[in-house]
Every structure is written in C-alpha cells, then in structure tokens.
N, C-alpha and C positions, 0 to 999 in steps of 0.2 A: 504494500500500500504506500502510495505517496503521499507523507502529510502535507496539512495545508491549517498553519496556526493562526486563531482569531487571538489576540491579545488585546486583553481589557487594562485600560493603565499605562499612558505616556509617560511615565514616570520612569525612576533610573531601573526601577526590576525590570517594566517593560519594555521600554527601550533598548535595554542591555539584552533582555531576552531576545529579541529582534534579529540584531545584532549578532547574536549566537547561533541563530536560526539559519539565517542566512547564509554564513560561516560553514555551515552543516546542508548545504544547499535543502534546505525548507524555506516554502515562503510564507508570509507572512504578510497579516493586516494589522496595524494598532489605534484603539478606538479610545479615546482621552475623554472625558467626562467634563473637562472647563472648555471652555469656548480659547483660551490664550495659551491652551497645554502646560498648564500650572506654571505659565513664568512670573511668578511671583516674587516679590522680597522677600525670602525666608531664612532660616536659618543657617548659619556657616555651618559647614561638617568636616571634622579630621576622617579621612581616608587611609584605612592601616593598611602594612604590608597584602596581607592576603588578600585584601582588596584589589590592591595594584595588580594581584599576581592573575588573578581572575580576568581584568582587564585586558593584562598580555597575552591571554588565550586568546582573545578572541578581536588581536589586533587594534584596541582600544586605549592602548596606555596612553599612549604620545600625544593625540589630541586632549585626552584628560592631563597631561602633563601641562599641556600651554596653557590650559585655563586657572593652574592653582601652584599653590606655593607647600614648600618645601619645611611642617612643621618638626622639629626632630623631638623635642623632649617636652613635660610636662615639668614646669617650676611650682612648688608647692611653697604657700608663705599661710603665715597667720593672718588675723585682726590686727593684729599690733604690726606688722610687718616685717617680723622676724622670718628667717627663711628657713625652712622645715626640710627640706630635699630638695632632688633632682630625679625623675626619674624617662631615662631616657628611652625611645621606640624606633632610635637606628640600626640598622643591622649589620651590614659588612661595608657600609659607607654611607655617606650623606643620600647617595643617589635611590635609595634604601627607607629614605625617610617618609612618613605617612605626608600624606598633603593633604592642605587643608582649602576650602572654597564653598561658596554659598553652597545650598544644597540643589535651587533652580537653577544656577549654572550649568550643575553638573547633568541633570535631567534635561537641559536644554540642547545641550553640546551631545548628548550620548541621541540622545531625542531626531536629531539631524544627521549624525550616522548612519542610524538606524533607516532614512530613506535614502541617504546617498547609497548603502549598500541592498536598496530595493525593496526595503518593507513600504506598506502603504497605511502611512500615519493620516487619521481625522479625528479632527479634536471637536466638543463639542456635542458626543454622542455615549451615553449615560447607557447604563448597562439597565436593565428591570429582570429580564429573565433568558434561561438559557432551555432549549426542551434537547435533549439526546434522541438518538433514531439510530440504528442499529450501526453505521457506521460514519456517521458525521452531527456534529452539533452544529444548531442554530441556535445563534444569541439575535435578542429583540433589544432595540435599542429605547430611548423614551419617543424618538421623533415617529416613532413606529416602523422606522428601516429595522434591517435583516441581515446577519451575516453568516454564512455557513463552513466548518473548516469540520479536520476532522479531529482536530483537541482544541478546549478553549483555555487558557488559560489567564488566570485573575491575578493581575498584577495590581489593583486595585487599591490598594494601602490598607491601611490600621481599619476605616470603615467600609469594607470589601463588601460588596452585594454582593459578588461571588461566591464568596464563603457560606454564605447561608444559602446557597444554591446546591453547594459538596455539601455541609453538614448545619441540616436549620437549627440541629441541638448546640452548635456550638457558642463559645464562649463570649461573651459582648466585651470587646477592649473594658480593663479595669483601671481605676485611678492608682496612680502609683505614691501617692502621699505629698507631691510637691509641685508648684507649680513654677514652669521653668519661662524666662524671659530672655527674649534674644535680641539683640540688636548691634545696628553699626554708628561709629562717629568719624568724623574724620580726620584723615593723618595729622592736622596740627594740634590737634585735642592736647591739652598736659599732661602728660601719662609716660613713664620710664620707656623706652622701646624694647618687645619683646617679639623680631621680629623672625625668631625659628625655636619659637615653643607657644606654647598656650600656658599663662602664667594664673594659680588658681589662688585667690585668696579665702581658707575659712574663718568669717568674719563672725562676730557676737550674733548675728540674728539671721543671716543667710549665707552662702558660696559666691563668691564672685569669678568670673574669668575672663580672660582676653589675649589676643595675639595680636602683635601690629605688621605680620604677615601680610604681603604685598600691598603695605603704604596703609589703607585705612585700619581701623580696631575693628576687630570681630569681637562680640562679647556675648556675655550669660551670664543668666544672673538665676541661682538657685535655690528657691523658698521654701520651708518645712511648713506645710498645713493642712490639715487632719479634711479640710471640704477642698472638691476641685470648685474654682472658677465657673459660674453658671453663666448663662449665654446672657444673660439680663445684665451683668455686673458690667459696669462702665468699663473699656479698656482703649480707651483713648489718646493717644501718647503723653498728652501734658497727665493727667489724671494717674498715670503709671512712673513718668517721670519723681511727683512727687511725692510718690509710695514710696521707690527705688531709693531717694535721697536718703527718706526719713530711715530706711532698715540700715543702711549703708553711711552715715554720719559719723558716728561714733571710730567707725575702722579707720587705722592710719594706712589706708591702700587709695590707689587712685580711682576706686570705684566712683566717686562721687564725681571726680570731673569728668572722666569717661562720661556718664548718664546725663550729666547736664548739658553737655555738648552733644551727645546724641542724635542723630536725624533720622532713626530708625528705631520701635520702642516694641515687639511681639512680643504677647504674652501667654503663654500656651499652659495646659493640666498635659503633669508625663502619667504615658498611659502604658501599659502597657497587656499581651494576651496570653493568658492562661494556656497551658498546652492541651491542644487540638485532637480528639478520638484520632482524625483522617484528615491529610488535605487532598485526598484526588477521590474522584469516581473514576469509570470508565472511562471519559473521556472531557472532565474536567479537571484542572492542576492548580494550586494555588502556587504561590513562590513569594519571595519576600517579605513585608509585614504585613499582608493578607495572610500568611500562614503560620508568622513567628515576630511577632514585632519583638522586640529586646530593649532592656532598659536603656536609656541615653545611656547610664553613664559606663556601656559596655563597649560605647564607640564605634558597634559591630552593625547599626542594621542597613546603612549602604554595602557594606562588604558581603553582609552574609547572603542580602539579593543579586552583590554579581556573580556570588559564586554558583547558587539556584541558577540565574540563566544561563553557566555555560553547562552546569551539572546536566539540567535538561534537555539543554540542545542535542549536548551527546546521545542522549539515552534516546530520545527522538529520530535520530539519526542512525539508530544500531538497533531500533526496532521496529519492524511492520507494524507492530498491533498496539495501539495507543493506550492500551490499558497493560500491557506488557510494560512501556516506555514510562507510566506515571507510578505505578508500583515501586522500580527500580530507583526512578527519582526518589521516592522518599523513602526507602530503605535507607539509602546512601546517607540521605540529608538529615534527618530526623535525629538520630542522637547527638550531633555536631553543634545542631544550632540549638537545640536546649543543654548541652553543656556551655554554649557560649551564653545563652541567658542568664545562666546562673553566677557565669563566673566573676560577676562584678558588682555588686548589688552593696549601695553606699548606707548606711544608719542615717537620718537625720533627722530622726526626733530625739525631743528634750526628755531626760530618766525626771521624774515626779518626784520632787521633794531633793532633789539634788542641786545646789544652786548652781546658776548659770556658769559663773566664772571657774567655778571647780572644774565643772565638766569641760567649758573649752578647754583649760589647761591639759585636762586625763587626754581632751579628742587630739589637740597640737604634739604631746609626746609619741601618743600611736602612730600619730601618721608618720613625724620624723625618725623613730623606728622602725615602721615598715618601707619609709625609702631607704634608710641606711641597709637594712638589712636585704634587701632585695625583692621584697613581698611585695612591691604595688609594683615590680617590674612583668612587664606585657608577655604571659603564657606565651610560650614557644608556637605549643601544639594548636594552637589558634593563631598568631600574629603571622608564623613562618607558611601555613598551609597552603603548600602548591596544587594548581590544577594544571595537568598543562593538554597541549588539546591533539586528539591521538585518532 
C-alpha cells in the first residue's frame, strides 16, 4: 500500500512530520486550525541536543540553525544574587550546544520546508471529526471540506481534537500548579549580558529567567499558585507588568528592569497530560503534545515531537499496513517520552508553617549542591539520543 498522510497541526510536530514524510517518499497534506499558521508572538524555547539530532535526520538542522542562537549553559543565582552554579548542556563542542529561538519561529521556518519539500500546507481548517473505512481515513474539516489519506495523524497540540477521536476516555491536559509568563524587551534594557546561557534567578516569591541571546532578552517568569489563570482574569500587558514588578521588587536580580522595559508580556497556566491508555487506532497516530505534553521545565516537548516525526516517518515507510506502522511507532516511543516527563519535575510550593526565608535559604543550598555535585547536569540517555535515518 502506498501511504498518503492527512496531518492535522502546522505546528513544529506537524510540520517536522511532513518533512519526515517526504524524506520517506510519502506525501503528505497539513491542515493548520489558525487562519496565520500560529505565527504568533510566543514563547522563546531552548532546543536540546537530541532535538538537533532528530532534525539532522531529516535534513532540517541548518535552516533551524540560521534562525536561533547558540545557548550552552544554565546560570543559576538567588534572590539576593548570589551565584548558586553552572550547569552546563554542551557536549563535544560549542557547535553541540542547545539553541534557543521563539517557539513561532521555529514552527514557521520548519512550516515552509515542509512545502518546499512538497507537503500541501492550509491553514485555516479546524479539525471536528475523522470516520475510518477499511483502508483510508477521512477527516471533516469545520468549513465542511474533506480530506482523505490512509493515516491521519494529530499533531494538534496540548488541546488535540484528535485525541478524543483515538481515545474519548482520555485525559483533559491538567494544571501543573504555576502559572508561567513569557516575554521579550529589548537589547538596551539594563540587564548584565547573558548572551550563551539562560541565566535563572530563584527569587522570595517567584523564578525568574533570561538570555540576551541574539541581541534582544528572552524571558520567564515562574509563579507558585495552587488556581490556574481563568479566561475572565484581566491579562493585559500593563495589568501583568504591574503584578510582575510587585513579586519581583524585593530581588537584587535584574528582573525588575527587564519587565518594565518589556514590549512583550504572555501569560500562560503550565499544563501538563497525564499518560494516555493509546495514542493510535488503526489508522489514526497522535505524536507530540497531542500524545505527551511534558512539563516546561523538562525543556523536552519540541524535541521529543521531532523525534515522533522522524520515529514515524520510518515506520510508515517500512510498513504496508498503517496499523502495523502506528503500533510500532508507539512501542518504540512510549516509555522514552514518559521517562523524559518524569525526569524533571521542579517543587514550588511553600512547606506550611515553615517560614519563608528559612526555606529559600534550605531551597538556594540544594540547588548549589546539586550543581556542584553534578545532579541538575542534562541525563545522557535523553540529551545524547540519536536517531539517524536508515
């Protein structure tokens, strides 16, 4: 049988899946859900090795290489601005080092490959339902078009229609306990240059971080609080601006002029999904955080979806029977990326009846013992994990 891939989600899983497809002579359709293919202002993202390495499979590196910069280590400081560690994520050279770049960039730039090497990207057409027929699927779009392939898969993100298509019992993304703030300011902001690490401050009432990685600040700002953010709640940039100051005042770190110079203010709930009975039917596939979102602070869920699209490509490519091909995908994939969910998961709520300054104190010695000691340095069997393309 020759396949023929509907991909739901112009995004980096699906675009990169494309990509892979292609690569694997399948062709391919990608059907985006925004009218602008999510080129939005969004959040900067560190790209780890393994990421990279997935990319080189499938002749992708180099153009992601022009769009982002070269982070190599994380600097860790207090509230006071003492400096806690180093912990570094190069490997046998600079050229080795994660890179860091908006997240729309990246989805933009992989997004345009993916029709230079002959996928057929429309953006603009929302998934509602998919019906299976003995040897090809049809997905229904909301404009009431049609698309017919003989696997669909759902690249979809964290709120995947798809997913409730493979398994209606599955798990509704959960709140992860904090609500995470991203934004940019620009290069003349007053801020120390930190321009090959992401330098993190934990400050008396929230995390701070930033890179001044190719000329402007990337930043985040990470908040402990027991409700996520409801769609009602003002998040307006001034109105977030002034929150931001008031948690971040008291810190001797340069968070405060970073945010008031700010021209960029998102403020998002981390979510993250619960692991999944299935992600395939017969002849539907999930892959990236339609199937596995992972906490931010695991730095894994762009990598771990380019690794899914060339994972797939291959097995797509090495098998007739699309239910034979999406079986093998998640053999393969399944315990990988729920060890990689686990393997990072940060504390940050407040112990009851503890006082505050105590606890920063107990939290700033841990951390600078687990940089000295080498425990927050980036797992092998995750940061190294080669795919290469056979």
């Amino acid at each position: 049988m020759t396949h023929h891939a509907i991909i739901v989600g112009g995004g980096i899983a699906g675009s990169a899946a494309a990509i892979a497809l292609r690569k694997a002579g399948i062709t391919a359709e990608v059907y985006e859900a925004r009218h602008d293919g999510g080129d939005y202002s969004g959040a900067a993202l560190r790209l780890p090795r393994n990421g990279l390495n997935a990319l080189r499979a499938i002749d992708a590196h180099d153009i992601v290489a022009d769009i982002s910069y070269p982070v190599a280590n994380t600097e860790l400081s207090s509230g006071t601005g003492r400096h806690l560690g180093t912990v570094s994520f190069t490997g046998n050279g600079h050229n080795d080092a994660p890179r860091t770049m908006p997240r729309a960039r990246l989805a933009r730039v992989l997004r345009s490959a993916a029709a230079d090497h002959g996928a057929a990207v429309t953006t603009n057409k929302r998934l509602i339902t998919a019906t299976s027929r003995s040897s090809s699927v049809i997905a229904t779009f909301d404009d009431g078009s049609t698309a017919e392939g003989t696997v669909l898969i759902g690249a979809d993100g964290l709120n995947s229609t798809t997913r409730r298509l493979v398994c209606p019992s599955a798990p509704e993304p959960r709140y992860a306990g904090t609500h995470l703030v991203y934004g940019y300011a620009p290069a003349n902001t007053t801020a120390p240059p930190s321009p090959d690490a992401f330098h993190i401050y934990w400050g008396r009432k929230a995390t701070f971080g930033y890179t001044t990685a190719g000329g402007d600040i990337y930043w985040y700002a990470n908040i402990a609080s027991p409700e996520p953010l409801s769609t009602e709640e003002a998040r307006d940039t001034e109105t977030w601006r002034k929150r931001l100051v008031t948690l971040f005042r008291r810190d001797r770190t340069p968070a405060v002029n970073i945010i008031r110079a700010a021209t960029v203010i998102l403020p998002s709930n981390t979510r993250t999904l619960d692991t999944m009975p299935t992600w395939h039917t017969d002849q539907v596939i999930l892959i990236g955080d339609a199937a596995h979102a992972v906490p931010p602070a695991t730095e894994q869920g762009a990598a771990l979806a380019l690794e899914d699209a060339v994972v797939l490509a291959q097995q797509l490519r090495s098998n007739e029977e699309a239910a034979t091909a999406l079986e093998a995908f998640e053999a393969m994939r399944r315990e990988r990326v729920i060890r990689a969910g686990a393997s990072r998961r940060s504390r940050t709520t407040h112990r009851r009846g503890t006082p505050r300054w105590i606890e920063q104190r107990s939290r700033d010695r841990r951390i600078a013992q687990a940089a000295q000691s080498g425990a927050m340095d980036p797992p092998a069997w995750l940061h190294e994990h080669q795919i290469f393309w056979h």
